[in-house]
N, C-alpha and C positions, 0 to 999 in steps of 0.2 A: 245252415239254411239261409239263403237270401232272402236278402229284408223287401217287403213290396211297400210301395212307395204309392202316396197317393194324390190327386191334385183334387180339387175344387173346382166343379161344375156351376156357374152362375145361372147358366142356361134349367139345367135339371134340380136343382140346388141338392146337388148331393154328389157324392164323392165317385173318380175315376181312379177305378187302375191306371199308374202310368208306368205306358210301353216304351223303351229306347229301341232304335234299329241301330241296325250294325252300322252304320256310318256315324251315329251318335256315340257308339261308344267308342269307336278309331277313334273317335277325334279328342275326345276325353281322356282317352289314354294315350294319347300324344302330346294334349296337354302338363299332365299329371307329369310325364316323362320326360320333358325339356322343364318344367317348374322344377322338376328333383334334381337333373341335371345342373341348372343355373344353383341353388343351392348349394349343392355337394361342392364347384367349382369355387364359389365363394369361400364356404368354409375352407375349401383346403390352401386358399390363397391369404387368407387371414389369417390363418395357422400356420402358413411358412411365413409370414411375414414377422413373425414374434416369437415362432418357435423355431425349430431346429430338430429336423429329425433324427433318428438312431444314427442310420448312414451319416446324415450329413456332422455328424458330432462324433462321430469317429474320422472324417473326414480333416473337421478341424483339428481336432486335437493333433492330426499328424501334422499338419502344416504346419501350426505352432510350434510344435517341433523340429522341422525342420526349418523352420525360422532361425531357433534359436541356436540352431546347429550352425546354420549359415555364421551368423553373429559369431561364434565360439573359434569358428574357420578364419574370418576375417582378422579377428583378434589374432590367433596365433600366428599367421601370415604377417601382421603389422608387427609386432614381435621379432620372428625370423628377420622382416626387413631390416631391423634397427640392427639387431644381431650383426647382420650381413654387412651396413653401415659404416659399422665400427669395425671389423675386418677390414671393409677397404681403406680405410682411413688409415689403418695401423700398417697396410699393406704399400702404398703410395707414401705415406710420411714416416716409415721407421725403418721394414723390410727392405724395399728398393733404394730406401736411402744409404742405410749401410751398407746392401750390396752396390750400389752405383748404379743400379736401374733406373728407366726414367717409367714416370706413372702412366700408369694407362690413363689414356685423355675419357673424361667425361660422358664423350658423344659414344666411344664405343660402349664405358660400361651399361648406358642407360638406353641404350637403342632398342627400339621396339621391332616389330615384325609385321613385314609388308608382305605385297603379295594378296592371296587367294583368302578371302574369307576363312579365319580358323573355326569359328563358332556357326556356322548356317545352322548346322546342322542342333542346335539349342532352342535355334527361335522357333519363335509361335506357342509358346506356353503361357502361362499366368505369370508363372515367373521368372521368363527368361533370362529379363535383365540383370536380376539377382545373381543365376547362376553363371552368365556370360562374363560378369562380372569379376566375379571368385576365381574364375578361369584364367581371364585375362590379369590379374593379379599374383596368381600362382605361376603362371606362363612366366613373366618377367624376373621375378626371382629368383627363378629356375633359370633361367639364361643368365641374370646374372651369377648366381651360382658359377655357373658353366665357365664363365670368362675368370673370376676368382679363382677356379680352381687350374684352369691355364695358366695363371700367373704365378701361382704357389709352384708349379712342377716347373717353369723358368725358375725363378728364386732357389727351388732345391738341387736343380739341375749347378747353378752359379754358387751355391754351396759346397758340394761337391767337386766345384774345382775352384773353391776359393785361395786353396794356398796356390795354385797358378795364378791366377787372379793377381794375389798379392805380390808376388814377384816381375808381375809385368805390370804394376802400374806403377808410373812414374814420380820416384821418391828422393832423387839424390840428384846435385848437379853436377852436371854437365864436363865439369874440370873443376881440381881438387880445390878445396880450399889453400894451400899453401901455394899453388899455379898463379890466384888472382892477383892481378900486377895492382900491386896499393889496394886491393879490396874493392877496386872500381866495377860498378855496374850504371849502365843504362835504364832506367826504369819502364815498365811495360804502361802504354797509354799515349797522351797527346802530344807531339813535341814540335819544336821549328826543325824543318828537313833541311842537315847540315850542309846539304850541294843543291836542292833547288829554292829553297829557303819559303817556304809555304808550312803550315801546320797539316799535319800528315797523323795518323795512329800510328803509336810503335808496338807490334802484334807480339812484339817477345822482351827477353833480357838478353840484354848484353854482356858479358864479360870480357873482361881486358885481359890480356896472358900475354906473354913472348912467344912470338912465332914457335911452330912446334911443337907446342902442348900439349898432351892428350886431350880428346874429347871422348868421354865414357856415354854409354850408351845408359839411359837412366831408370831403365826398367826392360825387362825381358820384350822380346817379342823377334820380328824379321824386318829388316831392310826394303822397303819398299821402292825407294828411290835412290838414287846414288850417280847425281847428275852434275852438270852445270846450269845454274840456275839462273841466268840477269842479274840483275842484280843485289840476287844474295849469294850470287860466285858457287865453288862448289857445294854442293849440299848434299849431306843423305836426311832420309824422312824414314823413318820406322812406323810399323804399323803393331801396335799393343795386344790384338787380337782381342779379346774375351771379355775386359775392361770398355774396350774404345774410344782409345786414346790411342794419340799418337803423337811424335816429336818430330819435330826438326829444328838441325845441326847446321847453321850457316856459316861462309866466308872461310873453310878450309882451306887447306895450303895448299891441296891437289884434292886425286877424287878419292872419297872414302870407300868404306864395307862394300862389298858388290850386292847388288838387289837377289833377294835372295836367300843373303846371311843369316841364318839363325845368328843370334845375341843375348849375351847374359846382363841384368843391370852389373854395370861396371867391368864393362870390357870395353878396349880402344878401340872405336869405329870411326876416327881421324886424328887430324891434328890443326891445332889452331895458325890461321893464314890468315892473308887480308884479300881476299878474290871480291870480283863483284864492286856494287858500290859501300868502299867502308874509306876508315876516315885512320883509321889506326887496326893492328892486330889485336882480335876477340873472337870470339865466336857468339855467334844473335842464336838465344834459343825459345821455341815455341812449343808451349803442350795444346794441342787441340782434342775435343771433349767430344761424344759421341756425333763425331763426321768429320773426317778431315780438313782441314782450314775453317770449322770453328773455333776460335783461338777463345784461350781463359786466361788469364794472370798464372803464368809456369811460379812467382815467386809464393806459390800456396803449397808445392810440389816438392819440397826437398827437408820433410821431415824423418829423412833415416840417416840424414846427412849431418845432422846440427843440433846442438843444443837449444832448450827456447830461448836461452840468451842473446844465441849467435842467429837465433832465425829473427828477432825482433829487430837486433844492432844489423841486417842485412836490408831486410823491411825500409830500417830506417835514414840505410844508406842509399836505396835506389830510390825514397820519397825525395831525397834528398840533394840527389847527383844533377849537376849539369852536363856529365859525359853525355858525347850523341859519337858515336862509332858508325853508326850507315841510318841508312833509312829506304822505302821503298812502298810501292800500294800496297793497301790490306790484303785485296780480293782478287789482285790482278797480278802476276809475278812478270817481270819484264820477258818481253820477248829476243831471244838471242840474238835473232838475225835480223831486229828491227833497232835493237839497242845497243850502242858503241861504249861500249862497257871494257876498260884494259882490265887483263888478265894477267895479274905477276906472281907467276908458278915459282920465279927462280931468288924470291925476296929473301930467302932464310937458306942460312946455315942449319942443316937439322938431319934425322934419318929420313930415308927415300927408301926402306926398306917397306914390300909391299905388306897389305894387312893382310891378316890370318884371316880364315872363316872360320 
């Protein structure tokens, strides 16, 4: 039952019913209904401000979680990387070393990836940069992965023909040891140039022999050149194949091997002359190391040939020697028809019989 309400008459002095009209009581109850409103609003904005509701604490608790997921991801990724690290490290400084490979350079293994945005498709979350991150982390590993394992199937590939390998690189010299006339070598490096008299590089060794001499072919491979050269007279150049390396045989007595020739190490692919510019009968020899006419010190190359005794006492002879037998540019080989170079085919008594293939 509704409560009836009373006011106070001054005029009557005595008590009125009081009547509300329906615009009094809208208004009252519109009152009542924005005051509850602003309340209830308060409360629930103070109550998210210190609490946490169901939703939102299940909410956290997975974030957290995959927080800690993240971190665990990261971690084993840093991990893997070292892992990774140290493979290529073992791969560049022990693998390729033994085999003769050179390393892979730096810039390929660590190259990133251009182009089209990988990640767009990530962003706009809370925690994109987390996850863009993780990505882009695992991305790279994973490529280098990739290039590691390129390198390993070269390496196993060059395993699998190692014993070719080792019969075509270059192990023995050039002409026998009892051939060398008094043990005489020219040393490989700086010398005075004995016909233009300037300081010139000398790109090979010399040895001294009597016209005639065999020159052995000092590691397997094929004949690439088998010319007249300016002034390193006749000359063949071999190409080593699978190693890469290669020789050459200067100042023969005519033209050797024909281009072409397969060769075993220690088969005769000329004979020792004085063609070109030389000073006395020798043959000038050069080993060049992955690319032709980059030249390396050949007296590191003749360990199937000698004792350590007789490699040190040889070492010691060409630090030693004032022999200069020819000389000529590094990088440039005389040109025939620009260089007045005598050619004495007919200097030696010796065989003229031609070479096998």
């Amino acid at each position: 039952m509704a409560k009836i309400k009373y006011r106070y008459n001054p005029e009557t002095l005595s008590y009125d019913i009081v009547t509300s009209t329906f615009k009094e009581k809208f208004i009252r109850f519109i009152v009542l209904i924005a005051v509850g409103t602003v309340i209830s609003v308060s409360y629930f904005a103070v109550y998210s401000l210190f609490f946490d509701t169901p939703k939102e604490r299940v909410l956290n608790n997975r974030m957290a979680s995959l927080k800690f997921d993240y971190q665990v991801l990261m971690r084993d990724l840093a991990y893997t990387e070292n892992v990774l690290s140290d493979i290529q490290k073992r791969d560049d400084n022990i693998y390729r070393i033994v085999l003769e490979s050179s390393p892979i350079p730096t810039s390929i293994r660590q190259s990133g990836f251009g182009g089209v945005n990988r990640y767009k498709s990530l962003e706009g979350y809370e925690n994109s940069e987390l996850v863009i991150a993780a990505f882009n982390y695992a991305d790279i590993i994973t490529k280098q992965l990739y290039i590691q394992s390129i390198s390993f199937d070269e390496l196993i590939d060059k395993t699998f023909h190692k014993e070719q390998m080792d019969a075509s690189r270059p192990a023995i010299m050039p002409i026998a040891k009892k051939d060398m006339r008094n043990h005489l070598v020219a040393n490989y490096g700086w010398r005075l140039h004995p016909v233009y008299k300037v300081w010139m590089i000398h790109t090979g060794l010399d040895f001294g022999a009597k016209a005639g001499t065999p020159i052995y072919a000092t590691g397997d491979g094929t004949v690439m050149e088998s010319e007249f050269r300016g002034g390193y007279g006749w000359t063949v150049v071999i190409d080593h194949g699978l190693v890469g390396y290669h020789t050459l045989y200067a100042h023969l007595m005519k033209q050797g091997a024909e281009v072409g020739t397969k060769v075993k190490r220690g088969q005769v692919i000329g004979y020792v002359g004085r063609t070109g510019t030389a000073t006395s009968t020798h043959v000038h020899y050069e080993v060049h190391k992955n690319g032709y006419r980059n030249r390396v010190n050949p007296i590191h190359y003749f360990y199937y040939d000698m004792t350590e005794e007789e490699y040190f006492s040889l070492v010691e002879a060409a630090q030693n020697s004032e022999e200069i037998f020819d000389e000529w540019p590094v990088f440039d080989d005389f040109d025939d028809e620009n260089e007045d170079v005598e050619v004495d085919n007919n200097m030696i008594e010796g065989d003229d019989e031609e070479l096998s293939n």
